[in-house]
N, C-alpha and C positions, 0 to 999 in steps of 0.2 A: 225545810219547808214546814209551816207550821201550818195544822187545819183548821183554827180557830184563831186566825189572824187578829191583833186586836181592830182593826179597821173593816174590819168582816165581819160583824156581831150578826144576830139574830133582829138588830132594831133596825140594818142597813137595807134589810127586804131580803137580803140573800137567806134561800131555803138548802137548808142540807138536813141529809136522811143519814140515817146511822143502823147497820146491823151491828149488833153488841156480841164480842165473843162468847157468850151464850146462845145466841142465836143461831136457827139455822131457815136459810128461807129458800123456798120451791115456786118457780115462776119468774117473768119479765118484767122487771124493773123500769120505768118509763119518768128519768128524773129529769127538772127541766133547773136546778141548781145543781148539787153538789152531792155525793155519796160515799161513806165512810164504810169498808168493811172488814170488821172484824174477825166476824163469825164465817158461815158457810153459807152462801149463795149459787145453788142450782139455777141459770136462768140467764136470758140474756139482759142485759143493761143499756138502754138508750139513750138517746139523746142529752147526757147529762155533762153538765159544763164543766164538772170534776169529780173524778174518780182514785179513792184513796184506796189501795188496799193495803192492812196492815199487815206487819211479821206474821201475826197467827191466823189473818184474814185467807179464804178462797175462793174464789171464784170461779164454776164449770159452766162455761157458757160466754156466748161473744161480747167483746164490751168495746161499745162506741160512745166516745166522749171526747172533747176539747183537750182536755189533757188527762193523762194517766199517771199515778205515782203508785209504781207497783213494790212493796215489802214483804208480799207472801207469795199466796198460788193464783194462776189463772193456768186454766185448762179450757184455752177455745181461742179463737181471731180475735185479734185487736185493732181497733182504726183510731185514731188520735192526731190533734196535730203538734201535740206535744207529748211525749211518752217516756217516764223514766223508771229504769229498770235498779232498783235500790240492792245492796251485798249480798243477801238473803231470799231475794226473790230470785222465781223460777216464774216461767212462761211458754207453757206449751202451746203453739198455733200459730198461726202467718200473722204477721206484723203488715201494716199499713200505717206510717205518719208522717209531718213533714219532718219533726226534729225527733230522735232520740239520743238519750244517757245510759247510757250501762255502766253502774260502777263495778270495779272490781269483785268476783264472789258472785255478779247476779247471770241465773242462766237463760238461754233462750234456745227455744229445740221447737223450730219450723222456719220458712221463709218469710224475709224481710223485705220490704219496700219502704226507703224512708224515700223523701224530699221529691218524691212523683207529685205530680198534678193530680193524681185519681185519688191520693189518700186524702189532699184539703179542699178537694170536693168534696167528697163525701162526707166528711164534716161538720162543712158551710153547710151542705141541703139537711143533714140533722138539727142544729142549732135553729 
């Protein structure tokens, strides 16, 4: 998955946020495109239509979005209707989506609901 698709630019209208592995940010995030995180994010994360966290990325706090591509830490609930848990990632907190990937290497320590009706409601009313 690439986060700077060439058919995804900056000129298509699509808005993406980036925390920068120097970064560290305190508060709720309220993205209505796409979010990159590198660095460290205390806080929760809403309504955003994509959620990257990178290998050295964290995030402590609930993250609701369309799809999730996790490669670092989350520490908190996740809701998504697509959510993929990449080798290197860890995910501590109940899971709600309708689809998830776990690759091999990736952990998850709380409970799951995929493919219910209540995780791609709650989705749809964020979007």
């Amino acid at each position: 998955m690439s986060f700077l698709k060439k058919d995804s630019d900056f000129a298509s209208g699509e808005h993406f946020s980036i925390v920068s592995a120097e970064c560290y940010f305190q508060g709720t995030l309220s993205v209505q495109g796409s979010l990159r995180v590198d660095g460290t994010l205390e806080g929760s994360v809403d309504n955003a239509r994509q959620v990257i966290v990178g290998e050295g990325g964290k995030i402590v706090g609930d993250v609701t979005a369309a799809t999730i591509v996790c490669g670092g830490e989350i520490e908190g609930n996740v809701c998504a209707e697509m959510l993929e848990v990449l080798g290197k990632a860890s995910i501590k907190g109940d899971i709600r989506a309708q689809k998830m990937i776990v690759e091999e290497g990736g952990r998850i320590e709380g409970m799951c609901n995929i493919g219910g009706e209540k995780a791609s409601a709650e989705v749809e009313d964020k979007e």
